[in-house]
DSSP file (Angstrom, degrees, kcal/mol; ACC not computed):
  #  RESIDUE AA STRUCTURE BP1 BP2  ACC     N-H-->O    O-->H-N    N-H-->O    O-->H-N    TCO  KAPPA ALPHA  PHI   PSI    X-CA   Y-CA   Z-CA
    1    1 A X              0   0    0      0, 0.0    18,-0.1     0, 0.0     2,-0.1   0.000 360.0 360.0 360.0 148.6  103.3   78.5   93.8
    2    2 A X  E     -A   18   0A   0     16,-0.7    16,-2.3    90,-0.2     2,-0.3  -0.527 360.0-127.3 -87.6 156.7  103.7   82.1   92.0
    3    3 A X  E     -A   17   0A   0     14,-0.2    94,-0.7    -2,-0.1    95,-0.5  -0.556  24.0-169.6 -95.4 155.4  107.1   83.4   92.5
    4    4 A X  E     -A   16   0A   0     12,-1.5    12,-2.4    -2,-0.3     2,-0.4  -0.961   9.2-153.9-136.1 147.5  107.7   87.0   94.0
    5    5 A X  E     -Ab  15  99A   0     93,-1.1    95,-1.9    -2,-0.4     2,-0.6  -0.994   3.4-150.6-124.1 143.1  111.2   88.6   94.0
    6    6 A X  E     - b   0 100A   0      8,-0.7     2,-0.4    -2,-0.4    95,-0.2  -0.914   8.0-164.8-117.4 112.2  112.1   91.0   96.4
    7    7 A X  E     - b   0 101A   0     93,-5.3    95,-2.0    -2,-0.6     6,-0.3  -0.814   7.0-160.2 -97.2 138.0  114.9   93.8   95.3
    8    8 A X    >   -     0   0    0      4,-3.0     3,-0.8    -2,-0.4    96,-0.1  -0.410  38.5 -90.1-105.3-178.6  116.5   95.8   98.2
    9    9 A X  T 3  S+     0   0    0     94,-0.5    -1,-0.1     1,-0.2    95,-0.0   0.527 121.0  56.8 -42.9 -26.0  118.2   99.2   97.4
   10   10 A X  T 3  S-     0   0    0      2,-0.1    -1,-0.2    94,-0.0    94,-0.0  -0.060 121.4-100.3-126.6   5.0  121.6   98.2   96.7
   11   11 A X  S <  S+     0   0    0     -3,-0.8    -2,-0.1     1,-0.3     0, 0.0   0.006  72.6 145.2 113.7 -15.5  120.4   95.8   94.0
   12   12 A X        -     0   0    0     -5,-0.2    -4,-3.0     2,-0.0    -1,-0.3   0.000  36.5-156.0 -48.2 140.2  120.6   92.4   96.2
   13   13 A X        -     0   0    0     -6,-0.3    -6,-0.1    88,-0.0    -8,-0.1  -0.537   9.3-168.3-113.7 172.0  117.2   90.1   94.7
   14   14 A X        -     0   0    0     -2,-0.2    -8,-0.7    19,-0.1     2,-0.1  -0.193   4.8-154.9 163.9  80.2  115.7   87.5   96.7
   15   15 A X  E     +A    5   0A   0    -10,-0.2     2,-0.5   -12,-0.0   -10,-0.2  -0.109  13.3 176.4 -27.1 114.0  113.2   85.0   95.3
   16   16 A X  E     -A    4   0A   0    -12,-2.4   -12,-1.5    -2,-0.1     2,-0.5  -0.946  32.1-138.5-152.8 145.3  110.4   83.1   97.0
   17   17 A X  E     -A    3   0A   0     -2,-0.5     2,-0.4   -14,-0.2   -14,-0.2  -0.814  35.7-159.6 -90.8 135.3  107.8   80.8   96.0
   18   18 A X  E     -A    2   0A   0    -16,-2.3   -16,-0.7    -2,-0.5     3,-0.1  -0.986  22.3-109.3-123.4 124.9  104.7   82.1   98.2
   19   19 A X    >   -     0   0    0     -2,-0.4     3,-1.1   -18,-0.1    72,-0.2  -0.325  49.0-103.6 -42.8 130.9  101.2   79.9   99.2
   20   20 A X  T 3  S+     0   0    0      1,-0.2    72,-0.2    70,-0.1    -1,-0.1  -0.456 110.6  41.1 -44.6 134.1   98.4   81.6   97.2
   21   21 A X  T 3  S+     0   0    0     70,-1.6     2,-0.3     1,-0.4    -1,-0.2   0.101  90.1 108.4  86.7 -10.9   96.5   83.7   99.7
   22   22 A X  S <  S-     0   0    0     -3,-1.1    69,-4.4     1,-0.1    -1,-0.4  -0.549  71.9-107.3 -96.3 167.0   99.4   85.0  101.6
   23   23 A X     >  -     0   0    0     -2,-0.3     4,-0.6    67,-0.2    67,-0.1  -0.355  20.9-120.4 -94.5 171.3  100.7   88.6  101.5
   24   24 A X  H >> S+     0   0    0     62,-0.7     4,-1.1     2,-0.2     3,-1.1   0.933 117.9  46.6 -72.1 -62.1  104.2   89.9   99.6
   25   25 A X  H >> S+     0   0    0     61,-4.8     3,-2.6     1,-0.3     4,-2.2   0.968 105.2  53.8 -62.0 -66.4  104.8   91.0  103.8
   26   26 A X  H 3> S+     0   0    0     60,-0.3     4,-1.3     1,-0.3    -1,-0.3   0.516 110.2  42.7 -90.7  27.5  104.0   88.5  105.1
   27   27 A X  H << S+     0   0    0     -3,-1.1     4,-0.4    -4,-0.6    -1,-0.3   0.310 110.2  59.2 -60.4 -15.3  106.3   86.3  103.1
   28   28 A X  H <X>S+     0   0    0     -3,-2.6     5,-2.1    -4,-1.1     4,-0.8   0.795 103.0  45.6 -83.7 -63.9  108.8   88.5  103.4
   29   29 A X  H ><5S+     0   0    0     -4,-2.2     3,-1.3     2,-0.2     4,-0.3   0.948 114.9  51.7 -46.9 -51.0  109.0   88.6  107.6
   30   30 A X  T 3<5S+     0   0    0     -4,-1.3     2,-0.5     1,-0.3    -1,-0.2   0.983 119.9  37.5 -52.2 -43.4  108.8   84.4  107.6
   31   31 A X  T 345S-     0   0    0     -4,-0.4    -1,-0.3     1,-0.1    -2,-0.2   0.282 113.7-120.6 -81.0  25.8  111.8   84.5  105.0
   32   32 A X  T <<5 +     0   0    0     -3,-1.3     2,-0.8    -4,-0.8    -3,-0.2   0.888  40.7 179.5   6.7  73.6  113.6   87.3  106.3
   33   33 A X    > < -     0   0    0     -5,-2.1     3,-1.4    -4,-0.3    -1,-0.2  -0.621  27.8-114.2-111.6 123.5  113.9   89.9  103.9
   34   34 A X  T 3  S+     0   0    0     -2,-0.8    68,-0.1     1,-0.3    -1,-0.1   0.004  86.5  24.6 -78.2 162.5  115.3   92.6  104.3
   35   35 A X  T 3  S+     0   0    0      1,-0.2     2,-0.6   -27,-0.1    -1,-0.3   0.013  82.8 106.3 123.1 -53.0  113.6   95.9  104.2
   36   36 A X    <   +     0   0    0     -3,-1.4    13,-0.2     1,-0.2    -1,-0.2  -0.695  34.2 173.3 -89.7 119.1  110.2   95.0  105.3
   37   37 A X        -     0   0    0     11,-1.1    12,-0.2    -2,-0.6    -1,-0.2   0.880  12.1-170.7 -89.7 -39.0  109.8   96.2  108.8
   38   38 A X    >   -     0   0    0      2,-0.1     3,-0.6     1,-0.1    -2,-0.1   0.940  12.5-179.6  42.0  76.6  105.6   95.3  108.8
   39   39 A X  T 3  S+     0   0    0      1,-0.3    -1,-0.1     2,-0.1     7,-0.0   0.944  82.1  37.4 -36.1 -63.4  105.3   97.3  112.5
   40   40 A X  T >  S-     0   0    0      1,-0.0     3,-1.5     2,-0.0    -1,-0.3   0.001 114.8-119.7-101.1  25.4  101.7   96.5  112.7
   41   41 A X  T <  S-     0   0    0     -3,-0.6    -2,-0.1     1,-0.3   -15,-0.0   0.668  75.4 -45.7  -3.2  55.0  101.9   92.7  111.0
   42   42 A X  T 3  S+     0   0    0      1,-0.0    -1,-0.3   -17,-0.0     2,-0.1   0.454 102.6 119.9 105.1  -2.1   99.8   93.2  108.1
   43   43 A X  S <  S-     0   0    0     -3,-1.5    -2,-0.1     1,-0.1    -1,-0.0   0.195  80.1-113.2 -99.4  30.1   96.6   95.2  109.6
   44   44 A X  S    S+     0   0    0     -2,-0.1    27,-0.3     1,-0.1    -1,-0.1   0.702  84.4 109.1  58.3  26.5   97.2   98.6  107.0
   45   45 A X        +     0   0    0     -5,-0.2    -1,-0.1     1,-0.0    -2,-0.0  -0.019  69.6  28.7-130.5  51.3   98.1  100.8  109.6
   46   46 A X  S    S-     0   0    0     -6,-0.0    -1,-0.0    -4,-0.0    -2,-0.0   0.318  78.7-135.8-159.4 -17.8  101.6  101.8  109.8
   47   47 A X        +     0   0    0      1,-0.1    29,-0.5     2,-0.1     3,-0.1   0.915  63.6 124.0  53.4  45.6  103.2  101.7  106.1
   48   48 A X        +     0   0    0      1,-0.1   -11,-1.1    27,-0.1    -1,-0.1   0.461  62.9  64.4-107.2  15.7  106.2  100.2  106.9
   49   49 A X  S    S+     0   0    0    -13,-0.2    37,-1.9   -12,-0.2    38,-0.1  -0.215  73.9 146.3 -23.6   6.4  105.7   97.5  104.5
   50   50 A X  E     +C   85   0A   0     35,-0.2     2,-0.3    -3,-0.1    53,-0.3  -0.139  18.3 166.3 -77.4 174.8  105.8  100.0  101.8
   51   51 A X  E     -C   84   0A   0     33,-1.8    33,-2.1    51,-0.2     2,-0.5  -0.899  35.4-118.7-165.5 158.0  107.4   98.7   98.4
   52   52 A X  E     -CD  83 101A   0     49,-2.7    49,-3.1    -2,-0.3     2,-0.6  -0.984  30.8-140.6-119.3 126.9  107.5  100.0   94.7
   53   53 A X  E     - D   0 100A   0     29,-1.7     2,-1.5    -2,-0.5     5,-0.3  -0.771  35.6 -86.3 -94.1 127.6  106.0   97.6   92.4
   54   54 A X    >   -     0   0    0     45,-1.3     3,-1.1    -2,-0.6     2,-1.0  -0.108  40.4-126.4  -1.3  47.1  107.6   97.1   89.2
   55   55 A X  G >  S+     0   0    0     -2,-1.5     3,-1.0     1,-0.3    -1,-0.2  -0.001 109.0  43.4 -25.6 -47.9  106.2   99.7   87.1
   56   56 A X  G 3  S+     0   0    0     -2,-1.0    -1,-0.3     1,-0.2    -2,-0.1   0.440 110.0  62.2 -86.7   1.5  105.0   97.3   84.2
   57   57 A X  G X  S+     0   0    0     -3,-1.1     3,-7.0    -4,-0.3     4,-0.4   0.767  70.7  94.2 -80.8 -27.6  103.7   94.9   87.0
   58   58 A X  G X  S+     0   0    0     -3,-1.0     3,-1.5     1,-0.4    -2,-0.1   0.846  82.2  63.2 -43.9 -35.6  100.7   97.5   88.9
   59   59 A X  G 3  S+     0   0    0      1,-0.3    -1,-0.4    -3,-0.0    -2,-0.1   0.846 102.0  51.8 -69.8 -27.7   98.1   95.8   86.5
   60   60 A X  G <  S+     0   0    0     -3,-7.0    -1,-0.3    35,-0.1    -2,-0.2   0.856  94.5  86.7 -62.8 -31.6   99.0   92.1   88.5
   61   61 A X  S <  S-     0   0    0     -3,-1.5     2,-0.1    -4,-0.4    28,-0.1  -0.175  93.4-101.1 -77.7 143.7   98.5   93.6   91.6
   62   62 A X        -     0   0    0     26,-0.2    -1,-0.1    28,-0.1     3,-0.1  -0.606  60.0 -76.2 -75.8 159.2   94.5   93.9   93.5
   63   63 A X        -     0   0    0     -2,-0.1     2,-0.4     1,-0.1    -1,-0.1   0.302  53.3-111.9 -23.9 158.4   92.7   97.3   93.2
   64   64 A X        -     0   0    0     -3,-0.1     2,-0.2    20,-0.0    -1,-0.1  -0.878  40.2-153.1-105.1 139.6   94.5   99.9   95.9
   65   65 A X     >  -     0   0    0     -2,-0.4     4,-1.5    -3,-0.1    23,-0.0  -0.742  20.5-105.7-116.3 164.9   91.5  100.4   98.5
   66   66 A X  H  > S+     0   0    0     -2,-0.2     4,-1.5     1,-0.2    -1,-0.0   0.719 113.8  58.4 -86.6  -3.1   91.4  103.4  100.3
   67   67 A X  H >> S+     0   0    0      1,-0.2     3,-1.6     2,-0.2     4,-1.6   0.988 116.2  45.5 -71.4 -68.2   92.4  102.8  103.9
   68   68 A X  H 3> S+     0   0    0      1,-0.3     4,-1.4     2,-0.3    -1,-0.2   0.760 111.5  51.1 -69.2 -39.4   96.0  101.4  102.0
   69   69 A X  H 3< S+     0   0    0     -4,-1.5    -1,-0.3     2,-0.2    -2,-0.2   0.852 113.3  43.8 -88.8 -14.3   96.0  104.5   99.7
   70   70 A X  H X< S+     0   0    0     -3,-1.6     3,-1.5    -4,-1.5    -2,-0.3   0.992 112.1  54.8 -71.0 -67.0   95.6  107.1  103.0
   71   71 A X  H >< S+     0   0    0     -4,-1.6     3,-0.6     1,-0.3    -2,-0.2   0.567  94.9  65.3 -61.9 -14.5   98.1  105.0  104.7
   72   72 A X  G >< S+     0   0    0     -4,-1.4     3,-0.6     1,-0.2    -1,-0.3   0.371  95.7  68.2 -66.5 -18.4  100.9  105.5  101.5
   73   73 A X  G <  S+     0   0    0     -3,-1.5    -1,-0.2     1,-0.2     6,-0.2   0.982  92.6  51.7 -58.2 -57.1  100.9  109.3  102.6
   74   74 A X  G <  S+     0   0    0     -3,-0.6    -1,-0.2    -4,-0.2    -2,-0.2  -0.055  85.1 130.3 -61.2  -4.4  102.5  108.7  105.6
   75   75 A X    <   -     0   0    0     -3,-0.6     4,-0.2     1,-0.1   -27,-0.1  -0.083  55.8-133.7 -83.4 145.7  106.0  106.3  104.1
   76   76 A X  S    S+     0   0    0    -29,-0.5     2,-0.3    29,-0.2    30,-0.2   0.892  89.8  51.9 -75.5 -26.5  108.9  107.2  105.1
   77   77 A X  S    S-     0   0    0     28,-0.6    -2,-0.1     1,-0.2    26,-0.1  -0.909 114.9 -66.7-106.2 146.2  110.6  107.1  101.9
   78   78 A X        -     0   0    0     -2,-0.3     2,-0.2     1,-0.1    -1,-0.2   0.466  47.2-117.9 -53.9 158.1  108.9  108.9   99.2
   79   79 A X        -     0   0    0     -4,-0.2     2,-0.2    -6,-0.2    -1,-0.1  -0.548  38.7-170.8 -86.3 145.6  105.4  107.8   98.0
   80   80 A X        -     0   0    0     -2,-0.2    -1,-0.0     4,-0.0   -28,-0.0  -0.638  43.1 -99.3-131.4 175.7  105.6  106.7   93.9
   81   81 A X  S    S+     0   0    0     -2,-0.2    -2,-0.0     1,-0.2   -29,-0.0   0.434 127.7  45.2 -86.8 -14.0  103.0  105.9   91.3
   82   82 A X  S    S+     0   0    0      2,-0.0   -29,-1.7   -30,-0.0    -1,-0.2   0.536  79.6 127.8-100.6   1.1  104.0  102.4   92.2
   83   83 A X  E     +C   52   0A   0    -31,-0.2     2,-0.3   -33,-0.1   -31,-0.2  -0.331  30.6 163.7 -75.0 121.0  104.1  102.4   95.8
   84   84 A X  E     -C   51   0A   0    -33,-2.1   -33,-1.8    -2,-0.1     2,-0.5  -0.832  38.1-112.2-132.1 175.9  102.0   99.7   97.5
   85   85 A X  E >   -C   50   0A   0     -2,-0.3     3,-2.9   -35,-0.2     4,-0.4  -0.956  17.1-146.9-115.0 110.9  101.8   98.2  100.7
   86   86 A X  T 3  S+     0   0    0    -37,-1.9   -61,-4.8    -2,-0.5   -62,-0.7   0.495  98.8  64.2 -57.3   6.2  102.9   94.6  101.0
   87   87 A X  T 3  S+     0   0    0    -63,-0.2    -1,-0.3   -62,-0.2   -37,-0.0   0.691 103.4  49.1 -87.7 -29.5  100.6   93.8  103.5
   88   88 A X  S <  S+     0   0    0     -3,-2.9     2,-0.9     1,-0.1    -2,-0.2   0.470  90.8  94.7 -96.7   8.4   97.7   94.6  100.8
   89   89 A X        -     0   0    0     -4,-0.4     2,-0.5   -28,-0.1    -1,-0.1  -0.515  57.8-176.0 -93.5  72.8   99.4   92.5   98.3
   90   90 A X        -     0   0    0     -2,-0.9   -67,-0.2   -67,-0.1   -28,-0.1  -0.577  38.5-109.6-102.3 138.7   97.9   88.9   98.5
   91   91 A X        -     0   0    0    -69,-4.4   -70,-1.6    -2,-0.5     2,-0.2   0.003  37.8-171.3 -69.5 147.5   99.7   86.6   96.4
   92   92 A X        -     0   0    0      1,-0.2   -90,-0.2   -72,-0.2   -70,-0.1  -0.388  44.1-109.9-125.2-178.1   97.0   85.6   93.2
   93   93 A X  S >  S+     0   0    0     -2,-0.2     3,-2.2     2,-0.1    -1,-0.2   0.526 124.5  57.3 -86.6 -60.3   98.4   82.4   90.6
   94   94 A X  T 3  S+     0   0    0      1,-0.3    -1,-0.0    -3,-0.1    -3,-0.0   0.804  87.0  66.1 -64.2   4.0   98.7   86.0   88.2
   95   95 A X  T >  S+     0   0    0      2,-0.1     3,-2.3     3,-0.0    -1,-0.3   0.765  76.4 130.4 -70.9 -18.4  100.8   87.6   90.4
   96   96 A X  T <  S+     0   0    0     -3,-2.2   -92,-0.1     1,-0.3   -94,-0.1   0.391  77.1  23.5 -22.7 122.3  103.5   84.8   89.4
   97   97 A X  T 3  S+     0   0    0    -94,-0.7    -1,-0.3     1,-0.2   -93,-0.2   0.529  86.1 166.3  87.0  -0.2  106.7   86.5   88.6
   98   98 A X    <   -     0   0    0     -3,-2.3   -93,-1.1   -95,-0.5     2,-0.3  -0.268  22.9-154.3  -1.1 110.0  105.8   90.0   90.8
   99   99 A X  E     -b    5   0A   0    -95,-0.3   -45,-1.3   -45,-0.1     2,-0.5  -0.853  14.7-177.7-128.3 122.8  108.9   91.9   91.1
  100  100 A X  E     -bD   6  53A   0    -95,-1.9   -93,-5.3    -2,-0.3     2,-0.4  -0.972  12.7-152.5-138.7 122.1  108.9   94.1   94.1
  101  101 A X  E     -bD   7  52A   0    -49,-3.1   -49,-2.7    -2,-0.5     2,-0.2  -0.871  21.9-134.3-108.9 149.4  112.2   96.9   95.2
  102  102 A X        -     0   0    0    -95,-2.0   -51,-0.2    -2,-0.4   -67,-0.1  -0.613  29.8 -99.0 -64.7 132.9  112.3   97.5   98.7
  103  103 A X        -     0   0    0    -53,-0.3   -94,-0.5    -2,-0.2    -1,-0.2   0.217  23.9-107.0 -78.5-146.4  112.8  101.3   99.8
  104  104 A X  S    S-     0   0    0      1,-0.4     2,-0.3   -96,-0.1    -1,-0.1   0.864 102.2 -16.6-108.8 -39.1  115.6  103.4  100.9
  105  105 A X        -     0   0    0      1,-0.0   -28,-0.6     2,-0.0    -1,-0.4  -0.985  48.0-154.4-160.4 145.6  114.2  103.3  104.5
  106  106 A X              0   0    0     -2,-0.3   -30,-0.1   -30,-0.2   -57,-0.1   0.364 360.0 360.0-123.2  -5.1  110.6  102.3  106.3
  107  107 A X              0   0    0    -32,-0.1   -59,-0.0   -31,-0.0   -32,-0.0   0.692 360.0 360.0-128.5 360.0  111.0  104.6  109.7
């Protein structure tokens, strides 16, 4: 299973092996990690899922579609050149090793 690590603001890491076809969120709500709030439970309309992907990572990640890149306007903590939504992140065998920081706040 590809590994994802989830980093929160304050530097704390948290590792999980995730089923191929499941999202970065929702592996994060079963495992409880904090930081991802997922309001709406995965259906791209609330952006509190938001994340910054490893800068050197983006290229692992699928294409940003645009419903995902309209909702990224809206985050509560500022929007980046890395900024996804973990809901729109479904785990690939190449995402393996995905590195993912949590934001400062999601409401």
């Amino acid at each position: 299973m590809p590994r994802v690590t989830y980093i929160d603001i304050a530097g704390n890491e948290k590792t999980l092996d995730i089923p191929v076809g499941t999202s970065v969120m929702q592996a994060a709500v079963l495992n409880g990690v904090d930081g991802i709030v997922a309001e709406c439970g995965g259906s791209c309309m609330c952006a509190t899922c938001h994340v910054y992907v490893r800068d050197d990572q983006l290229a692992m990640t699928p294409p940003m579609a645009e419903d995902e890149d309209a909702m990224l306007e809206g985050t509560a903590s500022p929007r980046r050149p890395n900024s996804r939504l973990s809901c729109q992140l479904v785990v690939s065998p190449e995402m393996d090793g995905l590195v993912v920081y949590t934001p400062e706040t999601q409401t």
